[in-house]
Every structure is written in structure tokens, then in C-alpha cells.
C-alpha positions as a printed Julia matrix, in Angstrom:
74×3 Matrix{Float64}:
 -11.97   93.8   128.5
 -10.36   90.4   129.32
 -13.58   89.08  130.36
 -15.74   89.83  126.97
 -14.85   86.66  126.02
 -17.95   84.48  125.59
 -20.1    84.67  122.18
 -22.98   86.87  123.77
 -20.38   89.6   124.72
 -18.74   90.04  120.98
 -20.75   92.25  119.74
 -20.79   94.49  123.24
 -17.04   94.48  122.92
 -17.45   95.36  119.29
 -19.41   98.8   120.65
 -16.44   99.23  123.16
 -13.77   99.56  120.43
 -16.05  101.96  118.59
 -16.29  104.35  121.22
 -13.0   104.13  123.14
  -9.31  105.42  121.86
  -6.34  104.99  124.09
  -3.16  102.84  124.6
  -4.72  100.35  127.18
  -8.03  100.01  125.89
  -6.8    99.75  122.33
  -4.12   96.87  123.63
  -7.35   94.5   125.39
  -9.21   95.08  122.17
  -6.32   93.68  120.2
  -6.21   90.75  122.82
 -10.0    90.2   123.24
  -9.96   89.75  119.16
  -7.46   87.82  119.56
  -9.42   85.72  121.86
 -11.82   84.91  118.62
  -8.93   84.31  116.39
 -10.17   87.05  114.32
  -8.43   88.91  111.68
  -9.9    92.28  113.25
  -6.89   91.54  116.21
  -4.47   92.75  113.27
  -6.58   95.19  111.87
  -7.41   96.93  115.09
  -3.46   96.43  116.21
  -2.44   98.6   112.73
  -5.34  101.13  113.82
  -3.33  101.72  116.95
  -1.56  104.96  116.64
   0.83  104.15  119.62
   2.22  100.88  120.19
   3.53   98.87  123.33
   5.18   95.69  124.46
   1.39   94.61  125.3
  -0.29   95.15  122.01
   2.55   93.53  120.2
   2.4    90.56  122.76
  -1.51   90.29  122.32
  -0.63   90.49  117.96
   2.01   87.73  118.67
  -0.43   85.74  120.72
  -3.1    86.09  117.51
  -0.35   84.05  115.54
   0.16   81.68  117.57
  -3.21   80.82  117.97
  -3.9    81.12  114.32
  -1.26   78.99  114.09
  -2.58   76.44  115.58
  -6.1    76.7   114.89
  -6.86   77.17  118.59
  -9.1    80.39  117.94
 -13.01   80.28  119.03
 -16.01   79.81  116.47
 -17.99   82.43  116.22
């Protein structure tokens, strides 16, 4: 999931989180929306029914770079 960075691959990692459900997966979705600096990082971090220490690093990360406006353009 880390590498469905780049514009053309949103909307394939967009499919991904529709089809998959578990703790890992669900933890690189919330950091690869992160990655856009995209409100869906939250949203798909308060879909998660488990939590970790990754997912809430990745939904820390998603502040930080909100905070500082370092997000990509979509």
C-alpha cells in the first residue's frame, strides 16, 4: 500500500479499501490517505474496528501534515 502514492494510483487504492478489511491493510489505507492529506485518513481511521500503535501513528502523521500544509494536490 505504501507505494499507491502517485495521482494515477488513488483511485486503485480507493478500490483496495473497498474490498479489503483487516488490521494491517486498514492501518496503510489510513497512511496512504494520509499521503494525500485527505480527510478520508480520519474517516477511514474511525471505520477501523481495531486499533494499533500504527494506525494511530499514520492519524498523527495526517495532522502533522495538515498542519503544515505539506499534503499532495489531488
Amino acid at each position: 500500500m505504501f507505494s499507491l502514492t502517485r495521482r494515477s494510483e488513488f483511485e486503485l487504492g480507493r478500490q483496495v479499501h473497498c474490498s479489503l478489511d483487516n488490521l494491517i491493510v486498514e492501518s496503510s489505507l489510513v497512511y496512504f490517505y494520509t499521503q494525500w492529506g485527505v480527510t478520508s485518513s480520519l474517516r477511514a481511521f474511525d471505520m477501523m474496528e481495531e486499533k494499533d500503535v500504527i494506525s494511530w501513528a499514520a492519524v498523527l502523521l495526517y495532522q502533522l501534515v495538515r498542519e503544515k500544509g505539506m499534503g499532495r494536490k489531488l
